[in-house]
Kinemage of the C-alpha trace (Angstrom):
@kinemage 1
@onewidth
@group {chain A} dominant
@subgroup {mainchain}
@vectorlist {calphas} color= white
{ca unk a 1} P 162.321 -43.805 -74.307
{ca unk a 2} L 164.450 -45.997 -76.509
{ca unk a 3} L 162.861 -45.983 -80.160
{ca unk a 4} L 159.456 -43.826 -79.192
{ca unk a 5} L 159.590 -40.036 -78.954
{ca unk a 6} L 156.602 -38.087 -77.939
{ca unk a 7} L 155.618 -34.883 -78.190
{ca unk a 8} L 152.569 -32.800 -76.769
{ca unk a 9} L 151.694 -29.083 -76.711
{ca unk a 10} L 148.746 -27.398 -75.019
{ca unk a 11} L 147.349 -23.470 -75.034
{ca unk a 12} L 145.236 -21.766 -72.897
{ca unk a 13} L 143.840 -18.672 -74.064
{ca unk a 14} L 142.252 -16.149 -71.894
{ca unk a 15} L 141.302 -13.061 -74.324
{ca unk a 16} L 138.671 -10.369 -73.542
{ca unk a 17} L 137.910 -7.174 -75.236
{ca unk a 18} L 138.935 -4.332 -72.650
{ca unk a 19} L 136.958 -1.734 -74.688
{ca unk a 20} L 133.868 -3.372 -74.206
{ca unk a 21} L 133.941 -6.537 -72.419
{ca unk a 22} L 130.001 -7.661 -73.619
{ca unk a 23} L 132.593 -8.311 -77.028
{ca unk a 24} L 133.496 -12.295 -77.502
{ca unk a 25} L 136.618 -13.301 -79.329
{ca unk a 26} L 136.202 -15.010 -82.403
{ca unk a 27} L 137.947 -17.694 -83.781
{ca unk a 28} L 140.263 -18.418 -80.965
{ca unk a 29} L 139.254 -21.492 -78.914
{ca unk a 30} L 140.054 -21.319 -75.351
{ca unk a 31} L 142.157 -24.680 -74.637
{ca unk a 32} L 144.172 -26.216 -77.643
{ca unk a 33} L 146.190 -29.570 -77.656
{ca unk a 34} L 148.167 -31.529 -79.463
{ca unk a 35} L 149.893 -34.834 -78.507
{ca unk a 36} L 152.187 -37.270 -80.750
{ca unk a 37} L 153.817 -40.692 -80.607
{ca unk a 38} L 156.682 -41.853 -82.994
{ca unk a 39} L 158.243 -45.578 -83.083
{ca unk a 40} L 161.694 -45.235 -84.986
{ca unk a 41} L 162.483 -48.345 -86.570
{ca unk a 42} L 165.458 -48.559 -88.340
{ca unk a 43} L 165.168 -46.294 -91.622
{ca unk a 44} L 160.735 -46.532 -90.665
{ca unk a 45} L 158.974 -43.817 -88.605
{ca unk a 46} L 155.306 -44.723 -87.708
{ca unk a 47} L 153.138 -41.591 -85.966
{ca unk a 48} L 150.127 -40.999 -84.385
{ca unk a 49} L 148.539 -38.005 -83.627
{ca unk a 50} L 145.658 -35.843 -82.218
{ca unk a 51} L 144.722 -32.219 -82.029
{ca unk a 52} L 141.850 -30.975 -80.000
{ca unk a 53} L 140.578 -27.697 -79.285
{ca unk a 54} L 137.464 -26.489 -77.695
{ca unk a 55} L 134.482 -24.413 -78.706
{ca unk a 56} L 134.961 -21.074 -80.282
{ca unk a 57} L 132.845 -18.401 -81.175
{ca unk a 58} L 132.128 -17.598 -84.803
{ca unk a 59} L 130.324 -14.092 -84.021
{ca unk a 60} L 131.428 -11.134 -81.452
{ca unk a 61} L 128.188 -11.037 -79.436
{ca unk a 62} L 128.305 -14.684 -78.288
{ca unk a 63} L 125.432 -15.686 -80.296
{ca unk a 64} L 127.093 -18.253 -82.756
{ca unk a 65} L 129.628 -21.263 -81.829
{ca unk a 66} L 131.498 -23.991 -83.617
{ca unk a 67} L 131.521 -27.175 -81.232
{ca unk a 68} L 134.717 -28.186 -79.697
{ca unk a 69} L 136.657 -31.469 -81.667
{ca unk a 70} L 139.049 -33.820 -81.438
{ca unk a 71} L 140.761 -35.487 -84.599
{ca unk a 72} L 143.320 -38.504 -85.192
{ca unk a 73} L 145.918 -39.036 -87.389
{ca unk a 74} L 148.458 -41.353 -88.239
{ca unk a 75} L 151.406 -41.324 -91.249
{ca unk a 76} L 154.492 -43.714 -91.945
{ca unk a 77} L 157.876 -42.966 -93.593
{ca unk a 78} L 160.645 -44.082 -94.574
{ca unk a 79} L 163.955 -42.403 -94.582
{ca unk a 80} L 166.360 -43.668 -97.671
{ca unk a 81} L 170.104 -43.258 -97.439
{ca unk a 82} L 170.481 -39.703 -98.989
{ca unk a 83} L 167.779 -37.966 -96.441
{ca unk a 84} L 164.895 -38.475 -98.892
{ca unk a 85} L 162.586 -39.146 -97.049
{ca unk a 86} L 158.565 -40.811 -98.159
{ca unk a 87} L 155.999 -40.661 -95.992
{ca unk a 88} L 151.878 -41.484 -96.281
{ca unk a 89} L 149.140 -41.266 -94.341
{ca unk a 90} L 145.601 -40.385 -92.989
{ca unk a 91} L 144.124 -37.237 -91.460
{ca unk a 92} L 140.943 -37.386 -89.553
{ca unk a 93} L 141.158 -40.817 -89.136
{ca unk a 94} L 137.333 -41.629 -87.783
{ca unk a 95} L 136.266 -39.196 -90.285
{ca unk a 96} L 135.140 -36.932 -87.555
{ca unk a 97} L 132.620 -34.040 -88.887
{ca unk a 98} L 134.046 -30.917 -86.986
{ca unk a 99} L 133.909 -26.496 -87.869
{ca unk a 100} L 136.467 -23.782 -87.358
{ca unk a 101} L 133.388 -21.621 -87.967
{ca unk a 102} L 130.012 -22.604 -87.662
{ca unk a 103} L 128.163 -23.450 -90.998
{ca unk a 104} L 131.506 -24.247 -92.813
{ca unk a 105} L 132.746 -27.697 -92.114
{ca unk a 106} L 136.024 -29.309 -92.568
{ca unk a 107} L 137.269 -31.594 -94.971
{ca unk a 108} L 136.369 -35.221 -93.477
{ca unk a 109} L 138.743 -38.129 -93.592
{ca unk a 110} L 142.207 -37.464 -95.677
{ca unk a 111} L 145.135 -39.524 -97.530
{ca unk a 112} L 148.067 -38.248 -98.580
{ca unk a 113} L 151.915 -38.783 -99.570
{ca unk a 114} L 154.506 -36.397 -99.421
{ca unk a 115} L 158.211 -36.247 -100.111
{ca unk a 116} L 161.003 -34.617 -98.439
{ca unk a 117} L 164.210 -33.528 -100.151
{ca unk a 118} L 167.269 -31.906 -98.415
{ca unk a 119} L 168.516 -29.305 -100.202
């Protein structure tokens, strides 16, 4: 598509406990995505981003959940002559209050810049 890539990936995970099937899985949502957009520019690389998954359980006996979330992101770089390459950007962009495990949130909105050297 010219100057944009994209990129997704989704999982579906059907687990169950044979042994005893009253058992939930933990920590495994069922349906998992991810989904990116690039814009090359020259030696400039501008992304977006978003990973989503849906509820989970947090105990084996069904009786504790972490919702299900959705979270954006986006990050520019530039790539210099040698392969160094700079980039910076945001995760959780809304600053979305979401759990892996109930009771324990994640870290809300994010900065960062990172470097990356070929060896």
């Amino acid at each position: 598509m010219g100057n944009w890539e994209l990129s997704s990936s989704y999982t579906y995970l059907d687990r169950e406990s044979r042994s005893n099937p009253a058992l939930r899985p933990i920590d495994t949502p069922r349906h998992n995505l991810f989904a990116a957009a690039s814009l090359n520019l020259d030696a400039w690389r501008h992304t977006a981003s978003m990973e989503a998954a849906s509820r989970r359980y947090n105990l084996s006996d069904g009786s504790q959940m972490s919702a299900g979330y959705a979270v954006y992101n986006l990050k520019s770089g530039y790539r210099f002559s040698n392969d160094v390459r700079i980039e910076a950007g945001v995760r959780n962009l809304f600053d979305r209050l979401y759990e892996y495990s109930e009771g324990y949130p994640e870290m809300g909105r994010s900065y960062f810049v990172q470097f990356n050297v070929p060896l």
